[in-house]
N, C-alpha and C positions, 0 to 999 in steps of 0.2 A: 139593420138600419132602414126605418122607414123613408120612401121617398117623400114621402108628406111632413118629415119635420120639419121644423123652424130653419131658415137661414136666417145668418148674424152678419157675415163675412162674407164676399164674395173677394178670392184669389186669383189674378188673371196674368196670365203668361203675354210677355210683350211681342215677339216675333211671329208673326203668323197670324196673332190673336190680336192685339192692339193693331200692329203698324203692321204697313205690307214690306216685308224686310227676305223674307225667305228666298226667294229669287237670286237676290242679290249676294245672298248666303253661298249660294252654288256659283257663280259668276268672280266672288274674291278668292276662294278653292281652286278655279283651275289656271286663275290668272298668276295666282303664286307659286304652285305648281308648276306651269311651263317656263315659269321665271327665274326654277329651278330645276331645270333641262326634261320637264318630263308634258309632252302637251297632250292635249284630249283629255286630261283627267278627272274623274266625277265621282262623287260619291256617293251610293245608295241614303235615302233620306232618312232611315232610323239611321244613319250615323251620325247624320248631321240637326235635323230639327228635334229642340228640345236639349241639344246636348253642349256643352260648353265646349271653348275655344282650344282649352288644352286636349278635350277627348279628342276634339279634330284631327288638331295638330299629330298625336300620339297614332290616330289612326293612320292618317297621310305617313308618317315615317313609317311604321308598320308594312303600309300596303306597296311604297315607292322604293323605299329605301334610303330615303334623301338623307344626307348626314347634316343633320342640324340640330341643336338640342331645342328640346320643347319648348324653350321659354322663347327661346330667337324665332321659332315656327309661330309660335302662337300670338306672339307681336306682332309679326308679319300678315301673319291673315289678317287680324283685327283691326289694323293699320288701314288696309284694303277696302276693309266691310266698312270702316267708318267710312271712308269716301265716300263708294258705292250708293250709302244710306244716306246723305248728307240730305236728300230731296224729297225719302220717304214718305209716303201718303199714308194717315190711317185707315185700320180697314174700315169700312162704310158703316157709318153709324157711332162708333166706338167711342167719340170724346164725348155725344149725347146719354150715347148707356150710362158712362160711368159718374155724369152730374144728377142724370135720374136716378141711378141706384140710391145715390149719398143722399139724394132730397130724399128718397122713401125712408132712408133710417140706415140702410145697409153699411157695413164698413168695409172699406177696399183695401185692398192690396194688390202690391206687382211681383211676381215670384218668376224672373229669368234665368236662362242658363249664362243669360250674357251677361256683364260685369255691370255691376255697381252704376257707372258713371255711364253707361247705355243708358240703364232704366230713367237716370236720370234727367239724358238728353230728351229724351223721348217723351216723358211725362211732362218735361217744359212744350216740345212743339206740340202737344196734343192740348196744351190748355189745359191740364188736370192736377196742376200743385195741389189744390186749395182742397181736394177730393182724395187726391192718394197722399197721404202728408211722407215726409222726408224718415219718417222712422217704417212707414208700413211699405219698405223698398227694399226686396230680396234678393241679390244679384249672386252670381256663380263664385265669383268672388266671396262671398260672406258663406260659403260653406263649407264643410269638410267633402260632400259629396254629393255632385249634382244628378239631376233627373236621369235613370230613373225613379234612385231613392231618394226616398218623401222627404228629407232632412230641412231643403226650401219650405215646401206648404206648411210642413209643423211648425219652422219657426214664425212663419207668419203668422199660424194661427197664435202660435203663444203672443206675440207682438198687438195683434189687435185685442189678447184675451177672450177668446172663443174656443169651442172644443172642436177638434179635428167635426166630429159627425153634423156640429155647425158652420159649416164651411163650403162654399161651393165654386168650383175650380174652372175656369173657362179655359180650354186648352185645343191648339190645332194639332200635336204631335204624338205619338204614341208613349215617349219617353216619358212626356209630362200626364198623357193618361193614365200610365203605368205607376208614377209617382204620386196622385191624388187617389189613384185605389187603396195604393199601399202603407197610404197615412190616412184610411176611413175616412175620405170627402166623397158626395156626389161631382159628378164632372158635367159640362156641357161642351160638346165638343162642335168648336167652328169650322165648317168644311169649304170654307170659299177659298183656301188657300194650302188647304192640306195636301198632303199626299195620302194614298193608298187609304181613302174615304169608305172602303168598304169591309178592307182590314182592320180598322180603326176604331168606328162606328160601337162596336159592338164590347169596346174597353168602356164606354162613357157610358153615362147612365140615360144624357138623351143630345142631339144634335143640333145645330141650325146652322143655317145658310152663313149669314152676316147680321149687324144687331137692326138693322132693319125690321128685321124677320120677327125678331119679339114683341109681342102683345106690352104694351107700356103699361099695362096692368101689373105684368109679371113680378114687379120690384117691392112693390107691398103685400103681393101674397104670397113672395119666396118669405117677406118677414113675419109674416102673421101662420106661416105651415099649411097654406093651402093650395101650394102648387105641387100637383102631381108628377112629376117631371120620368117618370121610370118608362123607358121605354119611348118617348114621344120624342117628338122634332117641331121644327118651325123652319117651315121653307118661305 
């Protein structure tokens, strides 16, 4: 797959990549946790960014021991992380990218590990209905199995009708980098919020900062196959 073909679709992960939420992610983990007699606890970040609320949950049982079933855990986190987020800022740049994208031709989508009615929240406070419409909104909820396998991106790309290799994936996590290799998308990975940027780096196909960072040129020559993107970055 050339890095020079056409994109149709651009696919964007909401956590980490839209809004700055990842934080917060670690902060409603250990708050429920010690709320369930166990304090100090954290969890390494491929457990948690990119990966849905039940993986959490199932993991934290795993690792603590806690006697709760997954569904009362995983309520409970997300219970949490709603507060938490209630004040989220998007990351820098992010509600401009996604009106420039649309105006060049681009089709979006939102492909989250988070549930349904996150994506939802979110696309209302970032200003971006009219841009991501209500059917191109993939939440962890709506699949059989979340990132790392591809089963989100694919179905977006069937929803906007694009072919996986026309697709291109904006992701801060390795789960969700691991999930657009494994459905044939190119990736651009956001590193102002990631973790282990060096680990990482080299799953995408190219990197940036924040959407600052991209040439406003970019959006009509991802559509027209003139952007080279293998290998490169925008700091």
């Amino acid at each position: 797959m050339t890095s020079l073909r056409r994109v149709r679709a651009l696919l964007f992960d909401l956590d980490g990549t839209l809004v700055d939420t990842e934080n917060q992610t670690d902060e409603a983990i250990s708050s429920v946790v010690a709320r369930h007699g166990v304090s100090g606890f954290v969890l390494p970040h491929f457990e948690t960014r990119g990966r849905t609320w039940v993986h959490v949950a199932e993991t934290i049982r795993a690792r603590t021991g806690i006697d709760l079933p997954v569904a009362t855990l995983t309520a409970e986190l997300l219970q949490d992380w709603n507060a938490v987020t209630s004040n989220a800022v998007p990351i820098p740049g992010a509600p401009q990218a996604l009106r420039a994208a649309a105006a060049a031709g681009l089709k979006l989508a939102v492909v989250s590990s988070s549930p349904r009615a996150v994506i939802d929240r979110f696309v209302a406070q970032l200003g971006v209905e009219s841009v991501v419409g209500a059917t191109a909104r993939v939440g962890g909820d709506d699949v059989q199995r979340g990132k790392p396998d591809p089963e989100g991106f694919l179905l977006a790309a069937r929803l906007l009708e694009v072919d996986p290799a026309e697709a291109l994936v904006f992701e801060d996590s390795r789960a969700g980098l691991l999930a657009a290799r494994a459905a044939g998308m190119r990736s651009m990975f956001i590193t102002c919020c990631a973790g282990d940027v060096a680990g990482n780096a080299p799953l995408a196909t190219t990197s940036f900062t924040d959407y600052r960072s991209l040439p406003p040129a970019l959006w009509s020559k991802l559509l027209a196959g003139e952007a080279d993107l293998l290998g490169g970055s925008f700091a």
